[in-house]
N, C-alpha and C positions, 0 to 999 in steps of 0.2 A: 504494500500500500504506500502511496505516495503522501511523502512529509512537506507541509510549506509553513513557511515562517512572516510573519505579518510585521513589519517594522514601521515606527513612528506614528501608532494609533493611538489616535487623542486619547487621555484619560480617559474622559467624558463619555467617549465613544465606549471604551474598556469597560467602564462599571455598569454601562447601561446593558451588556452582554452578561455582563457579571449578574445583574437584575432580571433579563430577562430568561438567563437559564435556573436562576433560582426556581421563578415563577413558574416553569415548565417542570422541575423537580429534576432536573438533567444538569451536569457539569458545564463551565462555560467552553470545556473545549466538543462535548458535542451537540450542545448549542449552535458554537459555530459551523461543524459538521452539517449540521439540521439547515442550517440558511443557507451554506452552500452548495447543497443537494437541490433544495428547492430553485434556486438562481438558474441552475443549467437545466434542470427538470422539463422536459417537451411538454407545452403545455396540451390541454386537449379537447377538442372540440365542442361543443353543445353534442353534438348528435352521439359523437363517443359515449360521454358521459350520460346522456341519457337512454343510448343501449346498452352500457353496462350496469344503468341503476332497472332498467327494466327482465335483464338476465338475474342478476341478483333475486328481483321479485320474483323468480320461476318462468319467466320470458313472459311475451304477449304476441298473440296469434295477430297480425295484422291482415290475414288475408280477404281480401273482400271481393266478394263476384262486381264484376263492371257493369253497369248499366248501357247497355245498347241503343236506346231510346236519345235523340239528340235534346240537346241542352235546352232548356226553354228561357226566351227574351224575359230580362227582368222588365215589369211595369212600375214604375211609378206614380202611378194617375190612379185616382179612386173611382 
């Protein structure tokens, strides 16, 4: 596994990692691990994510017969 080393980071910058891996119950250095997984992480699409949240529920049958019949003019006039 690859090591890198972070030089000249504000204090400020330093204790608020230090605070925020508290808060998470995690060390500050896999805190930092944890942000910089997320940083290069591919984000992923609407559609991904809503087929993998619809797998999860046991999938959904989308298959639907087509109607043959052509589309009817919308009216607006009463």
């Amino acid at each position: 596994m690859a090591a890198i080393t972070v030089r000249n980071l504000p204090e400020e910058t330093a204790r608020a990692l230090k605070a925020r891996a508290a808060h998470a119950g995690r060390s500050t250095e896999a805190e930092v691990r944890e942000i910089l997984n997320a940083a290069v992480r591919t984000p992923v699409g609407l559609g991904t994510a809503l087929a993998a949240l619809g797998k999860r529920a046991g999938g959904v049958d989308l298959s639907r017969s087509r109607k043959r019949s052509p589309a009817r003019v919308a009216s607006f006039e009463s």
